[in-house]
N, CA, C and O atoms as a GROMACS GRO file, in nm:
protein
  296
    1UNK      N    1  -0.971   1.276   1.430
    1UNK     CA    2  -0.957   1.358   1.311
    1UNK      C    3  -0.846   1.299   1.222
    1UNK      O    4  -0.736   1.273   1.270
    2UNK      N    5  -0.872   1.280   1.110
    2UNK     CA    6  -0.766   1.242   1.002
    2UNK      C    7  -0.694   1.311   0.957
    2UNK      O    8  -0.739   1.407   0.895
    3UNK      N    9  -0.494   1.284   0.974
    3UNK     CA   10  -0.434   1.373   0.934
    3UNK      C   11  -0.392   1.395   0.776
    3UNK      O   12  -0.361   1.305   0.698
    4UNK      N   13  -0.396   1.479   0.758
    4UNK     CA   14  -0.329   1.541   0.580
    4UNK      C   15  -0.262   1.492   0.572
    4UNK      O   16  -0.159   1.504   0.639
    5UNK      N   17  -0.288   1.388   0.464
    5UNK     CA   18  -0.148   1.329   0.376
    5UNK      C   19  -0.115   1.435   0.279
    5UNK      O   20  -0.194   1.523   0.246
    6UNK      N   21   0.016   1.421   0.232
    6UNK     CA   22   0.088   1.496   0.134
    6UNK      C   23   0.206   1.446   0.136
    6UNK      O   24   0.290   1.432   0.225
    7UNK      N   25   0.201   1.414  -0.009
    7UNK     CA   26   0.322   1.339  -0.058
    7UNK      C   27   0.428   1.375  -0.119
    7UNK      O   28   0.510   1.294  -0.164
    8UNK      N   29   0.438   1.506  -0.127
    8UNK     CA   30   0.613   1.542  -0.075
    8UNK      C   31   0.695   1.506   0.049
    8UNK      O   32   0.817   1.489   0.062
    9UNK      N   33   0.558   1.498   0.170
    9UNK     CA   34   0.639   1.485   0.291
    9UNK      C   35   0.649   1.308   0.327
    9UNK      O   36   0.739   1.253   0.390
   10UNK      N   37   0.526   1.241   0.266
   10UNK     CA   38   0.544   1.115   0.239
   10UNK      C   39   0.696   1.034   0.183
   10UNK      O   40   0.755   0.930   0.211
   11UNK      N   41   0.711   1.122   0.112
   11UNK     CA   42   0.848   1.051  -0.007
   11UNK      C   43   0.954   1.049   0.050
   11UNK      O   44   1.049   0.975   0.025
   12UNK      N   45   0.946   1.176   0.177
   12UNK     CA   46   1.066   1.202   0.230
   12UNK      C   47   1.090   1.096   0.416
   12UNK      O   48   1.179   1.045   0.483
   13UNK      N   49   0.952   1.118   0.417
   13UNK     CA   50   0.943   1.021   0.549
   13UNK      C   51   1.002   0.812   0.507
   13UNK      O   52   0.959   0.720   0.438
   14UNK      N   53   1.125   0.838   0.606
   14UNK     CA   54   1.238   0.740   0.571
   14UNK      C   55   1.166   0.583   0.657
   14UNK      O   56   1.219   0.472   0.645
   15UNK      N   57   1.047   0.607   0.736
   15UNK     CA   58   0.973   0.504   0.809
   15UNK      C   59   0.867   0.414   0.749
   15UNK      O   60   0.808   0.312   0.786
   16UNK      N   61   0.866   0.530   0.587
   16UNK     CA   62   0.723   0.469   0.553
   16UNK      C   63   0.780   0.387   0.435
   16UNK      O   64   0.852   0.455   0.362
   17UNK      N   65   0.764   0.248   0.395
   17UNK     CA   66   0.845   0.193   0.254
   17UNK      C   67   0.733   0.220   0.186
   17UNK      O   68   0.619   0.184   0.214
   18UNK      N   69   0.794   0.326   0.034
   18UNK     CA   70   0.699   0.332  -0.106
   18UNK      C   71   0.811   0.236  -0.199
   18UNK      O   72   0.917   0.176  -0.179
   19UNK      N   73   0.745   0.255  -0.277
   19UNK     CA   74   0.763   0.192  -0.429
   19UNK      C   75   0.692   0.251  -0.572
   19UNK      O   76   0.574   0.233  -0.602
   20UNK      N   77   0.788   0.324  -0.650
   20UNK     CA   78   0.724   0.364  -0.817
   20UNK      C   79   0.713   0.207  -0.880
   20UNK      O   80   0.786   0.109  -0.869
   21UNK      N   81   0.602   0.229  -0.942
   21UNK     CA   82   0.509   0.146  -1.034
   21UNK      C   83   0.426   0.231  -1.146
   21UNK      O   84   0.327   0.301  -1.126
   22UNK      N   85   0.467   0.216  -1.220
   22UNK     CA   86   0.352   0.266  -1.353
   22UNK      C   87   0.355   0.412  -1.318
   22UNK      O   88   0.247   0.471  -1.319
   23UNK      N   89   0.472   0.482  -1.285
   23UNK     CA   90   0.498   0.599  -1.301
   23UNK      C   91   0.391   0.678  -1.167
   23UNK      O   92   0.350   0.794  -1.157
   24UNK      N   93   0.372   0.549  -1.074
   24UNK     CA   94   0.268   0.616  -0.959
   24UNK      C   95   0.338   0.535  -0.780
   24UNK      O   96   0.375   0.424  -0.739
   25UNK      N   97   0.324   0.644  -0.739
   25UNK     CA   98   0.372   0.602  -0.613
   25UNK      C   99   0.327   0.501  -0.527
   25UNK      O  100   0.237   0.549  -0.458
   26UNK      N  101   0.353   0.356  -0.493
   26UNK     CA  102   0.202   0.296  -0.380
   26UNK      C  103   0.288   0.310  -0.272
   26UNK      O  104   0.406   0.321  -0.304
   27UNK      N  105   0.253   0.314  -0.104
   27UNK     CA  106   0.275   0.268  -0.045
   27UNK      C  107   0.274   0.104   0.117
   27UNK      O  108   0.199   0.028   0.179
   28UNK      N  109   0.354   0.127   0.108
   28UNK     CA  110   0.324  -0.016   0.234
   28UNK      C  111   0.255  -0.005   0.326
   28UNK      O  112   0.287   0.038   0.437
   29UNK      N  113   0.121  -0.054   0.280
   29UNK     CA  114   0.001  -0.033   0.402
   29UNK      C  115   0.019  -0.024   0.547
   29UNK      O  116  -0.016   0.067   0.622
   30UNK      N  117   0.064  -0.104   0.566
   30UNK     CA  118   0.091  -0.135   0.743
   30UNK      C  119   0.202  -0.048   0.804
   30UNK      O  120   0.205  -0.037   0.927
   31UNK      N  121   0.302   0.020   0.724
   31UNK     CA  122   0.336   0.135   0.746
   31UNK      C  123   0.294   0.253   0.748
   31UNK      O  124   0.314   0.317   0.851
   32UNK      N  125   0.240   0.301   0.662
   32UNK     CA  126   0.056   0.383   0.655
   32UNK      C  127   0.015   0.389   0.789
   32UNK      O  128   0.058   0.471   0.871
   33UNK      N  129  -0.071   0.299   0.811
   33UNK     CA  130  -0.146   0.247   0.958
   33UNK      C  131  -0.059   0.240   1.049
   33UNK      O  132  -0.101   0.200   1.157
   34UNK      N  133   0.053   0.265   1.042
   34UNK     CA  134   0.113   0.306   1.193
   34UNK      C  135   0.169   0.434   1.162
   34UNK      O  136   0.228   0.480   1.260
   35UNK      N  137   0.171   0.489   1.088
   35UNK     CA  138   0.186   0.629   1.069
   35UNK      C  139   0.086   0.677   1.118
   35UNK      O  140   0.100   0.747   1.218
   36UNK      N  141  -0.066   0.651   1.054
   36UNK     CA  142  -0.196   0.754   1.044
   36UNK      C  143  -0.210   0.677   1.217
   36UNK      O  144  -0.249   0.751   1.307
   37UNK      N  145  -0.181   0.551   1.244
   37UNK     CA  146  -0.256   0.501   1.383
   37UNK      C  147  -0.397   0.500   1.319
   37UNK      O  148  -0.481   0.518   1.407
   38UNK      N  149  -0.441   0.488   1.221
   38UNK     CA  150  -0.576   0.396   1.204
   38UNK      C  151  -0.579   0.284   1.098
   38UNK      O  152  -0.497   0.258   1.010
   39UNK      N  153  -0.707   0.217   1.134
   39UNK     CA  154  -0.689   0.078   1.015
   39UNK      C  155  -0.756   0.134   0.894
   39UNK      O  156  -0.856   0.200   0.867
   40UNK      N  157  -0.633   0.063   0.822
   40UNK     CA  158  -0.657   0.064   0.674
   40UNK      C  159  -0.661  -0.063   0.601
   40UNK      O  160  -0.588  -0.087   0.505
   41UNK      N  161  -0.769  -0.165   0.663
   41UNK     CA  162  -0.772  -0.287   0.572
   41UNK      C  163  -0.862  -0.275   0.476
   41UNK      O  164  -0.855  -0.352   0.380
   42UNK      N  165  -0.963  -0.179   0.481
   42UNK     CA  166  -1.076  -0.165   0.428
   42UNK      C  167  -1.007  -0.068   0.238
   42UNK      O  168  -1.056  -0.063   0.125
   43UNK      N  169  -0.895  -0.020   0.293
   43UNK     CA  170  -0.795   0.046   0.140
   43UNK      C  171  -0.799  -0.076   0.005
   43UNK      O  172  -0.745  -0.186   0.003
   44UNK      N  173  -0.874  -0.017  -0.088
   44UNK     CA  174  -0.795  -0.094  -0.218
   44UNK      C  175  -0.658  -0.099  -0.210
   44UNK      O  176  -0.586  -0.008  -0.171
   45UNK      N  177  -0.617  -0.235  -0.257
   45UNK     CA  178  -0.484  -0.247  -0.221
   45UNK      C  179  -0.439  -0.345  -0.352
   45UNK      O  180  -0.532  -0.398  -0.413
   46UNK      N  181  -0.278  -0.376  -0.404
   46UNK     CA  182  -0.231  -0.460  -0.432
   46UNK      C  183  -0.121  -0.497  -0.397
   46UNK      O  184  -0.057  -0.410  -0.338
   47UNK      N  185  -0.054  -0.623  -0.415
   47UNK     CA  186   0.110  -0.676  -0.380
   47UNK      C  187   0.177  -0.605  -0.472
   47UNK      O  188   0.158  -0.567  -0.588
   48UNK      N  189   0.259  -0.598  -0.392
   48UNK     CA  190   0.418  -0.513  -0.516
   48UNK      C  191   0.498  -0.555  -0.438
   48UNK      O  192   0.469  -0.573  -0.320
   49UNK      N  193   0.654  -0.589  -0.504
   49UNK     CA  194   0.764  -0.588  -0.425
   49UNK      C  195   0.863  -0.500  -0.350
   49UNK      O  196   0.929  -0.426  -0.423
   50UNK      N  197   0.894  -0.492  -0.184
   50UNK     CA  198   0.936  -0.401  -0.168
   50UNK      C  199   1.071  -0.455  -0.132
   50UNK      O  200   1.088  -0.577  -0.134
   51UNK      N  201   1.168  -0.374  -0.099
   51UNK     CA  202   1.321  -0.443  -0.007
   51UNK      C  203   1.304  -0.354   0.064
   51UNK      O  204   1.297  -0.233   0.046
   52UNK      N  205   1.290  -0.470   0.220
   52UNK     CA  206   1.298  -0.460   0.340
   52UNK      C  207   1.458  -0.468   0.400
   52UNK      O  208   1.500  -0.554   0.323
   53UNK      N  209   1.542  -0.444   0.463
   53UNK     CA  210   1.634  -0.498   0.528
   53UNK      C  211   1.722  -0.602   0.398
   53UNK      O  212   1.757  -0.720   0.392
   54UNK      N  213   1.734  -0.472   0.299
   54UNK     CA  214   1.786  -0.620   0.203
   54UNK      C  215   1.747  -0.756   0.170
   54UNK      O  216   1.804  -0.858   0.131
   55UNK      N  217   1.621  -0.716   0.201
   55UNK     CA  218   1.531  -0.898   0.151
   55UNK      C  219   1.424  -0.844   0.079
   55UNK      O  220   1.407  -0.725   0.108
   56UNK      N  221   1.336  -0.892  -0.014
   56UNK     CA  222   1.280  -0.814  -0.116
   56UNK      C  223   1.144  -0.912  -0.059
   56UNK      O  224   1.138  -1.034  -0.079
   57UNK      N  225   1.048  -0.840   0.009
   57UNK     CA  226   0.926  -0.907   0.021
   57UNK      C  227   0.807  -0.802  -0.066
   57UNK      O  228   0.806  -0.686  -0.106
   58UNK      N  229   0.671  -0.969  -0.065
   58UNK     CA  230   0.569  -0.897  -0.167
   58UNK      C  231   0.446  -0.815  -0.054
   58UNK      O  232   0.365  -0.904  -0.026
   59UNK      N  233   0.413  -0.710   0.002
   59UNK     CA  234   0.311  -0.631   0.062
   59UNK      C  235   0.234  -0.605   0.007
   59UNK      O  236   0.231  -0.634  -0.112
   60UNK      N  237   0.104  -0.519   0.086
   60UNK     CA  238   0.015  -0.484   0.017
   60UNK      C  239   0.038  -0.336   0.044
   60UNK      O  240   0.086  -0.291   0.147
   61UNK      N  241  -0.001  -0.270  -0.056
   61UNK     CA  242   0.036  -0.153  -0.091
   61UNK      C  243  -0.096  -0.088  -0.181
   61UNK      O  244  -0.178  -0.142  -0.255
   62UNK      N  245  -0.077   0.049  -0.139
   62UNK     CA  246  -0.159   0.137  -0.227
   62UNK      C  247  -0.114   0.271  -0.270
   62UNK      O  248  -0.012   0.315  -0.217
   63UNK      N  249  -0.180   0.350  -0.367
   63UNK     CA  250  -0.171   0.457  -0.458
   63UNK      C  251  -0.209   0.545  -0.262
   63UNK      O  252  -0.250   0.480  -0.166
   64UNK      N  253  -0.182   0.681  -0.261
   64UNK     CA  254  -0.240   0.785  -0.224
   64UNK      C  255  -0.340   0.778  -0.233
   64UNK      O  256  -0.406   0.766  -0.129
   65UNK      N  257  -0.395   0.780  -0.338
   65UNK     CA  258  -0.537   0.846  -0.370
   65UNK      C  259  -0.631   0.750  -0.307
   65UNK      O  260  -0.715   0.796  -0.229
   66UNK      N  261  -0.627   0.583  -0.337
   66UNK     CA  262  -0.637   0.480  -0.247
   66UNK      C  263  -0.673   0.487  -0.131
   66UNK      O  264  -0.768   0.424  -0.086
   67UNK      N  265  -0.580   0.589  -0.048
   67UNK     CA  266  -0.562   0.560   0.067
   67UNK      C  267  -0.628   0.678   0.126
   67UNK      O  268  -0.665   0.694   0.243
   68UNK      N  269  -0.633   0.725   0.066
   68UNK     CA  270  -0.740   0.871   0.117
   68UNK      C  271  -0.898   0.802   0.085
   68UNK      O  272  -0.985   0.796   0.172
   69UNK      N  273  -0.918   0.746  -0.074
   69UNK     CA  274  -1.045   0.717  -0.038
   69UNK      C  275  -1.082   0.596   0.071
   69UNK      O  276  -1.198   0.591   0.111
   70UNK      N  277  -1.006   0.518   0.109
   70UNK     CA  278  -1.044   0.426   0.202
   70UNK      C  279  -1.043   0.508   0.360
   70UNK      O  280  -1.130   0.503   0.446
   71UNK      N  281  -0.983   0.543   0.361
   71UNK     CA  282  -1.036   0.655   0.466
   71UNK      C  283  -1.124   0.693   0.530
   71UNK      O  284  -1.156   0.686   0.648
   72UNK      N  285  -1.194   0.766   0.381
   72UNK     CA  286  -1.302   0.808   0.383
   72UNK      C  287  -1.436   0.762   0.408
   72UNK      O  288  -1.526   0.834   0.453
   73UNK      N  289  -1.451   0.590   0.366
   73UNK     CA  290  -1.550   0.496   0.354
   73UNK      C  291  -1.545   0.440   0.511
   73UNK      O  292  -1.644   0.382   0.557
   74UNK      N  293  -1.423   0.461   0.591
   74UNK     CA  294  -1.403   0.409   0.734
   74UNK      C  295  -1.486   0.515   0.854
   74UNK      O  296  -1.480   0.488   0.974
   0.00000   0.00000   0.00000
């Protein structure tokens, strides 16, 4: 069963790296997928830059909405 995202509790969860872009939240896929524990390669996705550990790497990342519809198609 797939759990409810909601992104108040997203923003606040300190495990998952997001990033604002264009006034929209994406987050770091592979953090996602070990959150939800399912794969999300099949998510529209793009690179954005995040800082990791004080080193600024490029991930793939998605919107919410993204990530719910890839989900869904899985």
């Amino acid at each position: 069963m797939n759990k409810r995202l909601k992104l108040s509790l997203l923003l606040k969860d300190a495990t998952i790296h997001k990033v604002q872009f264009d006034r929209e939240w994406f987050f770091h896929l592979k953090d996602m997928a070990d959150h939800l524990g399912e794969d999300l390669s099949e998510v529209e996705a793009i690179h954005l830059p995040f800082t990791i550990d004080e080193e600024v790497v490029e991930a793939k990342s998605a919107t919410l909405e993204d990530i719910e519809r890839g989900r869904k198609v899985l």
